[in-house]
N, C-alpha and C positions, 0 to 999 in steps of 0.2 A: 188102901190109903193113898192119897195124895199128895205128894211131895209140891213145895214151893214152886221150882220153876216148871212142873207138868203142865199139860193143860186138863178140865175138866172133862172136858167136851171135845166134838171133833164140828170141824165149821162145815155151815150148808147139808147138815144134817137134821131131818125134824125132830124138831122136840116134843118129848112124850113128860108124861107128868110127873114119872122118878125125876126126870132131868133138870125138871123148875121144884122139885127137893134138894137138889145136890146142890144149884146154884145158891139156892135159901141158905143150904147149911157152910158153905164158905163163906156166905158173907155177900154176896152179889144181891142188889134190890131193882139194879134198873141193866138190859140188856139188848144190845141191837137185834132187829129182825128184822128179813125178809120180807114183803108181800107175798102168797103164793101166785103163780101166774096161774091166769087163766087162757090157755090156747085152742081156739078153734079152727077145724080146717071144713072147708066149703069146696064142694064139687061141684061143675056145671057140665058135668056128662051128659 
């Protein structure tokens, strides 16, 4: 269970698809996200 002032979730953690259930069933329809980054590194050896 979750209490009022808890948080559901923990931030900057990926969300899996229990976790867009949990948000559904509190009541949450719209939620910020991230981009994922995309990082490449380039060698000229």
């Amino acid at each position: 269970d979750i209490q009022m002032s808890e948080f559901a979730l923990q931030k900057n953690v990926p969300l899996e698809l229990a976790d867009l259930g949990l948000l559904a069933t509190v009541g949450l329809r719209t939620i910020h996200v991230y981009d994922k980054l995309c990082v490449a590194v380039l060698s000229n050896k």
